[in-house]
Every structure is written in structure tokens, then in C-alpha cells.
C-alpha positions, 0 to 999 in steps of 0.5 A: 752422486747418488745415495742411498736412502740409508746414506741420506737418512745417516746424513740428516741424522747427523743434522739433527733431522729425524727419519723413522727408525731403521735397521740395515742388513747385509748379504751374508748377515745373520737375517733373525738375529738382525730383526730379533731387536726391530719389532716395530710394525707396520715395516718395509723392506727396502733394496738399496739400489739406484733408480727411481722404479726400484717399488716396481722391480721388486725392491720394495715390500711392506708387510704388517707381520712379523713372522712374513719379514723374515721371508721377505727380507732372505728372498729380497737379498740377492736379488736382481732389481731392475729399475729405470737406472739398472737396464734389463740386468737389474742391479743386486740386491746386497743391503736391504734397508727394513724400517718402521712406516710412520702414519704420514698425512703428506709427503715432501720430496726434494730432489737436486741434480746437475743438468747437462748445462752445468746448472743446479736444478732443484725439485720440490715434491709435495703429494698425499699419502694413502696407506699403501699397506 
């Protein structure tokens, strides 16, 4: 089964596990009227695609202006992104995910699958961060 982050951060919220405000907007949603209430700044834009290289294909921006938001998130809708998951035809965008960047000193991912073997395997994750805006 795989998720998308705006999934997961829905979850954990029901857990009472905090994530970094967001808004999610639709294809065929009214872009300025969805962003018009999310002034937060730094932001990213993210497509809510499956795959793991979904910053290389195009599926992820991070802009500290306001007014290049708008923008970015009208030509990330629609689009193709094609990750290691999607193969050459890429994968539409039709939720883009825009949310606030926290100030992270470390980040802890944690990743769980089933291998071909029936087994659970468990990935811990821990790296630094550096400003990627």
C-alpha cells in the first residue's frame, strides 16, 4: 500500500503527531482562492505522486515568495512527473500538497515494506538538513 504524504500527515494527525501546516489543492480547484488563507512562508509545492524521485522529476518546489506560488502551483497541476515508480510516461499531477517549511535541524525517516519473502522490514533513516531554499 502506498500513501501519499497528505495521507500520512492526516493519519498521524489523528494520533495526535504534529506535521507542519498544509493545504492540499486540486485540479480544477480555484488556485487564489485556496492559497488566499495559506500566507506561511518559506513553502513548498508538492505533487502527490508515488515514487521516490518525485524532487528530481519536477514534483517538488520551494519558493519563499508568495506572489511565484501562485505559478508554481497552476503549472505543477496537470502535470507529468515521472519518478522511479511511474516509468517514462510519468505519473499526473492532480493534488499538489503546498505547506509551510519548518526550520529542521535532523531528519528522521522511517519507512516499513513487505519483502518478497512475506517479511516486514523496517527502515530508520536519520540524516542533516541544509536549507534547500
Amino acid at each position: 500500500m502506498e500513501l501519499h504524504e497528505y495521507q500520512i500527515k492526516s493519519l498521524l494527525a489523528r494520533y495526535g503527531i504534529q506535521s507542519p501546516p498544509h493545504l492540499i489543492i486540486e485540479k480544477g480547484q480555484a488556485i487564489e482562492t485556496s492559497l488566499a488563507s495559506f500566507g506561511i512562508e518559506p513553502l513548498a509545492v508538492k505533487a502527490q505522486v508515488h515514487g521516490a524521485n518525485r524532487k528530481e522529476g519536477g514534483g517538488e518546489r520551494f519558493t519563499r515568495r508568495p506572489k511565484e506560488l501562485f505559478e508554481v502551483v497552476k503549472a505543477m497541476l496537470g502535470s507529468q512527473i515521472v519518478t522511479s515508480d511511474s516509468g517514462p510516461q510519468g505519473f499526473t499531477a492532480d493534488k499538489v500538497m503546498v505547506m509551510s517549511i519548518p526550520s529542521i535541524a535532523k531528519q528522521f525517516q522511517l519507512q516499513l515494506w513487505v519483502d518478497g519473502d512475506g517479511e516486514f522490514v523496517l527502515d530508520l533513516l536519520v540524516g542533516d538538513i541544509q536549507n534547500r531554499i
